[in-house]
N, C-alpha and C positions, 0 to 999 in steps of 0.2 A: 317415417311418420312417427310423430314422439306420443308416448302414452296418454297423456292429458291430450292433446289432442282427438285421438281416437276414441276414447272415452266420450269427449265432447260431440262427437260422431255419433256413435251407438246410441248417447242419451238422443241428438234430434232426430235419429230414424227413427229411435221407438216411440216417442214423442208423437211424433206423423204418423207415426200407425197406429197407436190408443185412439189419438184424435179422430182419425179414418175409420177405425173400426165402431168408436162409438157415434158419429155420425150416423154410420148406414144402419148401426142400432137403432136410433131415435128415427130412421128416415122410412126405414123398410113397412113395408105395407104386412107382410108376411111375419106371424109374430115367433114361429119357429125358429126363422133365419134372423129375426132381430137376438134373440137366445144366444144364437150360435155367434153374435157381429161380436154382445157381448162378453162371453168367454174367451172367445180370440181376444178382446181389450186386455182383460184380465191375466190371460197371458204375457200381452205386454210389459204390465204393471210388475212381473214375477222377473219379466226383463230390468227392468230396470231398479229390482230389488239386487236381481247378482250383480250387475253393473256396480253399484255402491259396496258388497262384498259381504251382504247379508243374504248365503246361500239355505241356509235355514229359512227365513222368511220369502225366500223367494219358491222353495218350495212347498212352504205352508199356501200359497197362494194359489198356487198351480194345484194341488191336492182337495182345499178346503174351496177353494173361490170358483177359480175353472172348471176346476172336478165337481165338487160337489155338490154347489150353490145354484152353477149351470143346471147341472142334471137335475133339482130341483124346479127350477122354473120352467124347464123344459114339459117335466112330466105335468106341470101344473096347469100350465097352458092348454095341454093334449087334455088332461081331463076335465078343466073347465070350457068349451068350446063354447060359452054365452055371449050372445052380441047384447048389448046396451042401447038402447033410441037415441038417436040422433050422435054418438058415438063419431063417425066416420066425419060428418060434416063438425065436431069440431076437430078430429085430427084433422083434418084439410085447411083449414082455418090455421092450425100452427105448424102446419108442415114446413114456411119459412122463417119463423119463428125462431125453430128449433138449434137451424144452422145460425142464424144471428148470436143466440144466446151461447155457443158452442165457440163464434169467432171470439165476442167479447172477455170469454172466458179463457180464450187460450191465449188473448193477447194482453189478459192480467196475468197469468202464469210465466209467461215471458218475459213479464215486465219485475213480479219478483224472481223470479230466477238473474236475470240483469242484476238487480238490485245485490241479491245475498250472494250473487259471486264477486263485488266489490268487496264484503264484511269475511269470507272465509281464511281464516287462518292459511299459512302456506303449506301445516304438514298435518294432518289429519293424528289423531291417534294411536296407538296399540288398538289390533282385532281384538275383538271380546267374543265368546263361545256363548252353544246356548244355555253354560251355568249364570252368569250374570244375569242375560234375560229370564230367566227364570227365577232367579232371586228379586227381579225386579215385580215381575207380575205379580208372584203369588206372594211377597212381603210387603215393598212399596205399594203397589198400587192393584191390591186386593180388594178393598173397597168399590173404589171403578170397575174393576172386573167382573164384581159380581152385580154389581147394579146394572152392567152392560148386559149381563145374562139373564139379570129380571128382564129388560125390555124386552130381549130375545123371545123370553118366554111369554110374554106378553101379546106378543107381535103372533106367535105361533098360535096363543088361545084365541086369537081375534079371528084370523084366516079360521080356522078349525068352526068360529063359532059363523063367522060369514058363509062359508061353504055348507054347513048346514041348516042355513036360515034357507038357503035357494030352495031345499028338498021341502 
């Protein structure tokens, strides 16, 4: 079996399992296990970072997304335990919905993926380390980065201030 090939392999298995995992995320009744359907995607995602041969991002993924971001929502869940009125009747309402928007979605991602493997070049570049990426982030595209960290922080002042409007 030749490399490209197998490669082309690994990319639609994991592909089918992001897909699958984030499915039973959006489907699950149980908001623990939709957490956990989550991070298994994410996972995925970290797959398909080494697959392309960015082992650096692939495990900023698994550490930062999986690991941490997970274990975040997790604990958020467990300590928020509030139900909302009428909440359940409209998940039921898009419980099919959900798989509709998820097919259409993955059958435009197939459809560019098609498209940009007509346009790629035949021999991919020199590997680049994580000195380049880090001259990228914090020279290039410092601006973005930290405007990315305002929302962040933004995002966290809201949560902090929602969570204690409840009390």
């Amino acid at each position: 079996m030749s490399a490209p090939l197998l490669g082309t392999m690994l990319f639609a298995a994991l592909a089918v399992f992001i897909l699958g995992l984030s499915a039973l995320a959006m489907l699950s009744r149980n908001y623990v296990h939709s957490a956990v359907f989550l991070a298994g995607a994410l996972i995925g995602f970290a797959g398909i970072f080494a697959l392309l041969g960015a082992t650096f991002i692939a495990l900023l993924q698994v550490f930062v997304y999986a690991g941490a971001v997970s274990i975040l929502v997790i604990f958020v869940i467990m300590m928020t335990r509030t139900s909302v009125p009428g909440w359940d009747q409209l998940l039921h309402r898009q419980r099919w919905a959900a798989p509709l928007v998820v097919g259409v979605f993955a059958v435009g991602v197939v459809r560019v993926i098609v498209a940009a493997a007509r346009l790629m070049p035949a021999e991919p570049g020199p590997p680049r380390g994580t000195d380049a990426l880090a001259t990228h982030l914090f020279l290039t595209y410092a601006v973005p980065f930290e405007l990315a960290s305002l929302v962040l922080l933004g995002a966290l002042i809201g949560a902090v201030y929602l969570a204690r409007e409840a009390e």
